[in-house]
N, C-alpha and C positions, 0 to 999 in steps of 0.2 A: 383543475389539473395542476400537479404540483412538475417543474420538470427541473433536472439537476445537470449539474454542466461538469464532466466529464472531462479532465485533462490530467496530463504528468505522465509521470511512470506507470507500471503495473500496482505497484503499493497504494498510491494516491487512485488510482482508479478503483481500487477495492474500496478504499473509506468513504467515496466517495456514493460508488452504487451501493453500501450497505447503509449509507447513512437515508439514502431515497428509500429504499424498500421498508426502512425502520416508518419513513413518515406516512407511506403508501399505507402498510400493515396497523397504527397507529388511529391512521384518520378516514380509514376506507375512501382514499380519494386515490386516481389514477395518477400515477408516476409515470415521466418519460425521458429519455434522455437525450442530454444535451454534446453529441461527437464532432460538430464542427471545427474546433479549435483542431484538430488532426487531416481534415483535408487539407488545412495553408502550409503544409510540410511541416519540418522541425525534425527535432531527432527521437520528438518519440511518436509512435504510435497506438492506435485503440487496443486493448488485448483482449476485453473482456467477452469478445465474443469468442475464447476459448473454451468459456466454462457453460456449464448449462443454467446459465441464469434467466431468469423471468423479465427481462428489460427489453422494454418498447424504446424502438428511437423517433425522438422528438423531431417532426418534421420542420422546414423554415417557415412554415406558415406559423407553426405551434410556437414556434421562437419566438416572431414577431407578435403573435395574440398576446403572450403572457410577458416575455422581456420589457416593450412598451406600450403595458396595455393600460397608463395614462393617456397615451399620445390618441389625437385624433386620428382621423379612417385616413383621410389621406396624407399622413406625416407616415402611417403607417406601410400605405403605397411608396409613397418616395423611399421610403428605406427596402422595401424589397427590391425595388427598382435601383436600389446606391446612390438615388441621387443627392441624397441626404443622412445625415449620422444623426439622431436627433438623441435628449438625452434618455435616461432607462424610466420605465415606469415604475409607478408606486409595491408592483409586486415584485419587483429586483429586489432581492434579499442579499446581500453579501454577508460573508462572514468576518465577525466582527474583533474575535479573538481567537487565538488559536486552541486556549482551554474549550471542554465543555459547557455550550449553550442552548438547556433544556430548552429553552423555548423557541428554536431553529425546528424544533419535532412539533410543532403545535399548528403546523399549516394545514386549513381546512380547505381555504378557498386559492385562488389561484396563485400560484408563487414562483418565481424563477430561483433556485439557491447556487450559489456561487460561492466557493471553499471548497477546503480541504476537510476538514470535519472529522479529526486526526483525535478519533476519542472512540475506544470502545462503549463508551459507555452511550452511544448513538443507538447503538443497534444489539445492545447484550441480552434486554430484552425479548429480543426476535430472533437471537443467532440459532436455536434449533430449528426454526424455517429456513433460514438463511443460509445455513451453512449446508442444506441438501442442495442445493445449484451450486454452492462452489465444490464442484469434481471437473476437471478436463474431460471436455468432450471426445478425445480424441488419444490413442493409448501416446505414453512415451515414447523418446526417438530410441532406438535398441543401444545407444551408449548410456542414455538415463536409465532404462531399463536395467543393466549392468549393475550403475551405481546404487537402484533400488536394492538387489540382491545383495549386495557387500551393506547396503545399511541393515537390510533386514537379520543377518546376520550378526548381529555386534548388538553392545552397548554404545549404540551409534549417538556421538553430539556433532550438531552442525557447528562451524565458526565460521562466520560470514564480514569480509572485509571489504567495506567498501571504500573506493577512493575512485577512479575514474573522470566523473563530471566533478565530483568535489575537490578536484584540484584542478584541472583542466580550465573549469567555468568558473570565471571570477567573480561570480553571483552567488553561485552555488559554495565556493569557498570561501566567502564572507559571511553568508549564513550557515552552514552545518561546520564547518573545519573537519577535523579527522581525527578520530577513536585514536588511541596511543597504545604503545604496543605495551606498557605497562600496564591499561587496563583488558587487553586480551591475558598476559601473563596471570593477571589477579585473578580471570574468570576461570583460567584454567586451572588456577591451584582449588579452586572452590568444588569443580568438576570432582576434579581429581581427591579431593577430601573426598567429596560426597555419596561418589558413583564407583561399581565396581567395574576395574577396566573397560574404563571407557578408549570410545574409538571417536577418534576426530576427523570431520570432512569437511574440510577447509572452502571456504565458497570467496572466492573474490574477481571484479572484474579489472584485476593487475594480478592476474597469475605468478608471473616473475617478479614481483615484489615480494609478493605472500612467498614465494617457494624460498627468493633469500633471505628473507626475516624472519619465519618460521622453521626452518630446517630443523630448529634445536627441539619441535615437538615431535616425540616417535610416538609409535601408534597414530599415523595418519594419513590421512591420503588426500592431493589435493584435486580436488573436481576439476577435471578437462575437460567440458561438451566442443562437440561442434560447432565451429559460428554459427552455421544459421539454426541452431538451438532455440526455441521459443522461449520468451524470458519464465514464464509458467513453470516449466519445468524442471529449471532449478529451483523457483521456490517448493514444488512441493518435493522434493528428493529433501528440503530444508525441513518441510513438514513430516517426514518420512523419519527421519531421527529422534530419538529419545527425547533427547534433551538438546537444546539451543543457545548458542553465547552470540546475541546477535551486533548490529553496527547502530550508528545511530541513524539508521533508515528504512524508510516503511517494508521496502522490500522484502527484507531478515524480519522486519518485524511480524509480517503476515505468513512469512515461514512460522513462526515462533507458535503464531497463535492459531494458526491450521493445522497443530502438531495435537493431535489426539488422544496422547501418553497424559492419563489424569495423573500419574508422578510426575510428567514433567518439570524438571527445573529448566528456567529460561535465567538469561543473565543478561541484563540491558545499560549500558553509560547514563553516566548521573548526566551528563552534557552531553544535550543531546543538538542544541545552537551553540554558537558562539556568546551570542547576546544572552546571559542567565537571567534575567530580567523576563525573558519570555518565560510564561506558565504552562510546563508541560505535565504536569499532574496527574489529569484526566487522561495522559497517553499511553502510561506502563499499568498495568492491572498489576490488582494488590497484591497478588499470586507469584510475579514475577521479582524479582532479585535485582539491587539498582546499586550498581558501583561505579 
């Protein structure tokens, strides 16, 4: 049993369960997954059980068999019992870099994997199996629905501005910082070269940011859902549009790449951390457009 552990956003949840199903498909061994990190609270939650995906959840027994399946029987009792933290076993795989690491996909025998695994190139292999479970189970709220028909309609491009936790979380804005409004200008001159009247649908979770810093783009419209809006649904209204000028975050990124327009142009930040030292290579496909 291979099982994968499941945390973040909706974007990180995607990479995460296609990077499992790549290794399930790969090695004919059972995948299951790992949602505990989401019952201790926090601000995000599971999503994936929006879509019609093929994912088993990892039960704690199954956690404890394979996370310390070095540890003796009874170290293994005391930790379901709490009374002990003891450390991981030999099949604790963490991920080791953030580039692509073929050999994260080569698990035959039992393995816990632990990452983000923030590479198409995981699962490009298997994405025609893959990508029939990613549909919503469930139709749009009737304000998404709206915005479908206004993209269906157009030479529709999403522009997706994230800021929120990345400035908020001081974690979170020491690692990513924030897209410039110089390189959304640049994407849109690119558009606009490229694309016959295009229509822009501004996606950000600072509305009133985006609405005073962007004003000066006509032809657009900026996305209002309803709070309690599943985050799903703005990505795919993202995947819904032509073409894509995303942020540098998975979110927009999985709009980008669930976008089914084989012209698709997508437009992704050269910087996509702080730290340029990190190798993000293996995370924009050679299809997409990097400024």
């Amino acid at each position: 049993m291979v099982i994968v552990k499941i945390f973040g956003g909706l974007g990180n949840q995607l990479f995460q369960y296609s990077m499992g199903r790549a290794v399930g498909l790969e090695n004919g061994v059972d995948v299951k997954y790992d949602v505990t990190k989401f019952k201790t609270g926090g601000l995000r939650k599971y999503e994936l059980s929006n879509f019609c995906i093929n994912g088993v959840l990892a039960t704690r027994i199954d956690i404890i068999r394979i996370k310390y399946s070095r540890l003796s029987i009874l170290k293994r009792i005391c930790l379901a019992n709490r009374k002990k933290r003891p450390r991981y076993g030999k099949s604790f795989i963490p991920e080791e870099n953030f580039h692509y690491a073929p050999l994260a996909l080569e698990n035959k025998n039992n393995a816990y994997l632990s990452g983000y695994w923030q590479s198409y190139k995981y699962f490009e292999n298997y994405w025609d199996k893959i990508s029939t479970e990613f549909i919503p189970k469930n139709s749009l709220c009737n304000a998404a629905l709206t915005y479908k028909n206004e993209i269906s309609s157009c030479n529709a491009v999403s522009l997706h501005i994230r800021r929120g936790d990345y400035i908020t979380n001081v974690n979170a804005n020491k690692l990513h910082g924030l897209c410039s409004i110089d390189y959304y200008k640049a994407a849109i001159k690119v558009i606009k070269d490229d694309v016959l009247k295009p229509y822009f649908f501004i996606f950000s979770d600072d509305l009133d940011w985006a609405i005073e810093n962007f004003s000066f783009l006509k032809d657009s419209t900026f996305v209002k859902l309803p709070k309690e809006t599943a985050d799903y649904e703005e990505m795919f209204l993202m995947s819904y549009c032509k073409h894509n000028i995303i942020a540098n975050s998975t979110f927009s990124w999985w709009g980008a790449w669930l976008n089914r327009n084989r012209k698709k142009i997508v437009l992704a930040p050269s910087k996509w951390f702080t730290d340029l030292e990190i190798n993000t290579s293996d995370l924009i496909p050679p299809t997409w457009r990097v400024l």
